[in-house]
C-alpha positions, 0 to 999 in steps of 0.5 A: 500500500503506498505511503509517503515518499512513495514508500509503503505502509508496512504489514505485521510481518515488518512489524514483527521483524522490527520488534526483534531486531531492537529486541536483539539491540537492547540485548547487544546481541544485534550483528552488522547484517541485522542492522544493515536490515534494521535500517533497510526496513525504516527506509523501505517502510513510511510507517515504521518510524513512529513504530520504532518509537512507540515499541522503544517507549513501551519498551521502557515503560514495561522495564521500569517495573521488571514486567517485560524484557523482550519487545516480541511478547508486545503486539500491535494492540499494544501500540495502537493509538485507537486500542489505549483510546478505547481502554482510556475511555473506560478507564475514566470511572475507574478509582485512582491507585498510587504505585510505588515507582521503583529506581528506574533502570537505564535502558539501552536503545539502538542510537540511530543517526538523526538523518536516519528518522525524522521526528515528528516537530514537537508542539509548544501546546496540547488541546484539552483533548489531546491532553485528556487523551494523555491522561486516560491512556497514562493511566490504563497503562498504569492500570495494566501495569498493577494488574500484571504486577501486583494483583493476585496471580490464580493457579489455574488447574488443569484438566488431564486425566480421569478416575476409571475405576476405584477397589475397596478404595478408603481416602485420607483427605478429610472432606474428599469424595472420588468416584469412578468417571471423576475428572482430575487437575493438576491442581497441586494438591496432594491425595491421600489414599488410605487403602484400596486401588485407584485406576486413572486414565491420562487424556495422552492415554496413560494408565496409572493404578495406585495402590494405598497407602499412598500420597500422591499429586496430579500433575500435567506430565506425570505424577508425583508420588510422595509415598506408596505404589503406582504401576504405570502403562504408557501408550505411544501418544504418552511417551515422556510420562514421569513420576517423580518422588522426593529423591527420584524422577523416573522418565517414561521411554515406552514402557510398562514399570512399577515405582515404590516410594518409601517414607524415608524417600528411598524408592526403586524403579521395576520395569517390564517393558521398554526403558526408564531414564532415571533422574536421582538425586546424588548428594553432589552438584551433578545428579545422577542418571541412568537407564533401567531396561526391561526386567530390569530394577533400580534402588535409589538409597536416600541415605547412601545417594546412591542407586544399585540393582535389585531383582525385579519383581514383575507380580509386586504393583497392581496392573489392573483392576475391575471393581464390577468382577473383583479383579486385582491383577498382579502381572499373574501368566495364568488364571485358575478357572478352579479358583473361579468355580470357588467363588474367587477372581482365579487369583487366588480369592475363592474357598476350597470345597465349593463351588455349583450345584448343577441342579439348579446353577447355584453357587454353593458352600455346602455341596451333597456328594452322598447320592445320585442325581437324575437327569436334570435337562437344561442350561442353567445360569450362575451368577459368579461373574466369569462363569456362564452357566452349567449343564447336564450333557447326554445326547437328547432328542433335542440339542444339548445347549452349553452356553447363554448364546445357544451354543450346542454340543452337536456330538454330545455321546449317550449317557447315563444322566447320572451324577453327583451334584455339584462342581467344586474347587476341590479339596479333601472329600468329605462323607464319601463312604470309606474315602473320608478326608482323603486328597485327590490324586493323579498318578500319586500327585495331589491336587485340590490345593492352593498350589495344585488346584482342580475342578472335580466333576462328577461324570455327566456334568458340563461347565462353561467359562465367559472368556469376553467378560474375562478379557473385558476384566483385564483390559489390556490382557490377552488369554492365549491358551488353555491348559489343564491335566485330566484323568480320574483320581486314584486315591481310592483304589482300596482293594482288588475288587475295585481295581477288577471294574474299574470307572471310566469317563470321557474329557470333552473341551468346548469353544462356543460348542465346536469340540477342540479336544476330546480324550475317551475311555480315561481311568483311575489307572490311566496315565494323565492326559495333559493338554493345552488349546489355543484360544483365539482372540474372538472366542467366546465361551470355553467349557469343560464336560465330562461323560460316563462313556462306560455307563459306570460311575461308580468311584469316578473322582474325575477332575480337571487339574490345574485348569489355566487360562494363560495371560499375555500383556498386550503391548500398548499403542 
């Protein structure tokens, strides 16, 4: 746009490079070139030298009350004549307020030769307006100036992740109500978490799961953790997530690693996948650093200052959890389908000698082995969260369905319709005739304890797993396979005519009814049969079936040893 001279009206663009270079010379950091290009722009651009002026005279009122140091955080509203007009203007209501003016420091501008800028010629007098005008923009400058100054500055939190989900959880802040789907800021504000486990889920999608009891502090990129246990599962979008605790600073490189804080300020790094850059505290000026890889663990001694190897412990830290099915996953390879049948999550929490009553479907504490069921057709439904329902397989003039989705059992055999109620999380049976308090055995192994654990099932009974409600309890997990032992207890062969007609039954393993393994005519004194399926991501449910292929059930104490749903972490995006 042509200008005086013939020069033209300069853009934001020239305006922007003017600020940097008189910001460059304030700082005596301007070379021959940049002011070569100073002048160059004052003489290529008519408007720019009353621009000079004004930017240098902000400048220098800015710098009088230490607010601004560089020109380019100054904006052309700043400097322009209509904008102080208008904040003048409503200024003039405004109550008067009277600063302390600081000494003044000296400032140094660009000195530019006077044949380089023509002032404008001074006036020997102002009209009442222009000096009304003066005042008015004086004071909103002086108004700008204490708010930025001296009013009171407001810690602004931030919004940065969400409370997922919460188990047993029991909270030291007095006042503090948390629930599941909360949102949380960076508010700097400390948590106290009494007991109990919390799972937080950061927007860039980190999961953090915090153990009690436990300090701790939102913040933008991380958390800080004053005392207590966190694991934390870092995406790809998340990279660069860090806890900090008083003596350390553990920085994500794709990881998945536990971090333990202790009250003394001690606290070591376990990292299961991928690496952490960890930032420690020395007790020099130099602080010290190191990378911890996979499988790897770090102790950081507050009082020697110094870091040295621990073994890692990969089932130490809560990796997930899920408060719907009582789910508290420590980095467990297996789930014991077993512990499920008792009541528990397949960690551990079920009850020996109990389980489902396939009469009816019902979880049970008091199960009756002394008689015989008849055939009782149906599918029966059981409320114990990973387990679909139960069954009595025979092959019926309609088809045997063995799941909630109608699922059916095609090559189901003929049976007996016999059994005893119940599939139980065994142990010792009790009031089995002669056999009282005796342990389940496979080739002389016990089984039916904690260690050893096993789904005894009386031929004629049928089991189904939920596998998707499983997965979706343990999001982040993959179950890869099955594998179990099956075969007939041998702890009560007694006598000779026991062994002269002897039981047998059939193992039937199901996925969403297709048969994946079948084993037939199993005895007391056949040799164990172990088998392990893979499962597929979209398999659904999993059951376990026993028939009496000889019509025989007599002492037939059979049982799934050791039924595990294998785990894998799924790497996170």
């Amino acid at each position: 746009m042509p200008g005086k001279g013939g020069r033209v009206i300069s853009t934001a663009k020239e305006k922007l490079q003017l600020r940097f270079l008189i910001n460059k010379s304030l700082d005596g950091n301007i070379t021959d070139q940049e002011i070569r290009s100073f002048h160059k722009l004052l003489n290529d651009y008519s408007d720019l030298e009353e621009y000079y002026i004004k930017c240098v005279q902000l400048y220098y009122v800015l710098s009088e009350v230490n607010i601004a140091s560089e020109l380019n955080i100054i904006n052309d509203m700043m400097l322009d004549d209509q904008a102080w007009s208008d904040m003048a203007v409503s200024e003039n209501s405004a109550p008067r307020i009277e600063l302390l003016k600081p000494e003044p420091e000296p400032v140094s501008v660009p000195i530019l030769e006077s044949k380089d800028i023509k002032l404008p010629p001074c006036k020997k007098s102002l009209s009442k307006s222009e000096i009304f005008g003066f005042v008015m923009s004086a004071a909103a400058v002086l108004f700008i100036i204490f708010m930025v100054k001296f009013a009171p500055q407001k810690n602004f939190s931030q919004e940065v992740a969400t409370l997922t989900d919460l188990v047993n959880v029991e909270w030291g802040n007095t006042g503090s109500v948390r629930v599941s789907g909360q949102r949380l800021y960076s508010s700097g504000k400390a948590i106290s978490l009494e007991s109990g486990i919390v799972k937080i889920k950061y927007d860039n999608g980190v999961d953090v799961l915090v153990e009690g009891p436990a300090l701790f502090e939102i913040v933008n990129s991380g958390i800080y953790l004053n005392y207590g246990r966190l694991f934390s599962k870092v995406s790809k979008s998340g990279i660069g997530f860090s806890v900090e605790t008083p003596s350390c600073k553990f920085v994500d490189l794709g990881t998945e690693f536990g971090v333990q804080a202790d009250i003394n300020n001690s606290a070591e790094v376990h990292v299961i996948k991928g690496k952490v850059q960890l930032y420690a505290e020395s007790g020099k000026q130099d602080e010290f650093t190191t990378i911890v890889n996979e499988n790897c663990a770090v102790k950081f001694d507050n009082y020697t200052k110094k870091a040295h190897d621990i073994p890692v412990h990969t089932e130490a830290f809560v990796r997930n959890v899920s408060s719907k099915s009582n789910v508290i996953w420590r980095g467990q390879d297996s789930l014991d389908l077993a512990d499920i049948v008792g009541g528990g999550n397949g960690f551990g929490t079920g009850s020996l000698n109990t389980g489902i009553d396939n009469a009816n479907g019902r979880y049970s504490t008091n199960l009756n082995f002394t008689g015989y069921q008849v055939r009782n057709i149906g599918f029966f439904r059981v409320s114990l969260p990973f387990i679909d329902g139960v069954f009595i397989p025979d092959n019926i003039d309609k088809p045997l369905i063995v799941s909630s989705y109608g699922h059916t059992f095609a090559d189901c055999p003929d049976t007996s319709g016999k059994f005893r109620s119940g599939i139980i999380n065994a142990g010792q049976l009790h009031s089995l005739f002669n056999a009282n308090d005796k342990m389940l055995t496979l080739a002389g192994q016990v089984y039916g304890t904690d260690d050893s654990p096993a789904i005894l099932m009386y031929p004629n009974q049928g089991i189904t797993f939920d596998l998707a409600k499983i997965r979706k309890s343990l999001s982040g997990v993959e179950i890869t396979s099955f594998s179990a032992i099956c075969g007939l207890s041998d702890s009560f062969l007694i006598n000779d005519e026991q062994l002269a007609k002897l039981p047998e039954c059939d193992f039937w393993v199901l996925i969403d009814g297709k048969v994946v393994f079948s084993h037939i005519g199993q005895s007391p004194v056949s040799e164990p049969v172990t088998l392990n399926i893979d499962i597929q991501r979209n398999d659904h449910f999993l059951s376990l079936v026993i028939t009496d292929s000889s019509q025989s059930v007599s002492n037939s104490w059979s049982m799934f040893a050791r039924p595990m749903l294998n785990l894998h972490s799924i790497k996170s995006n």
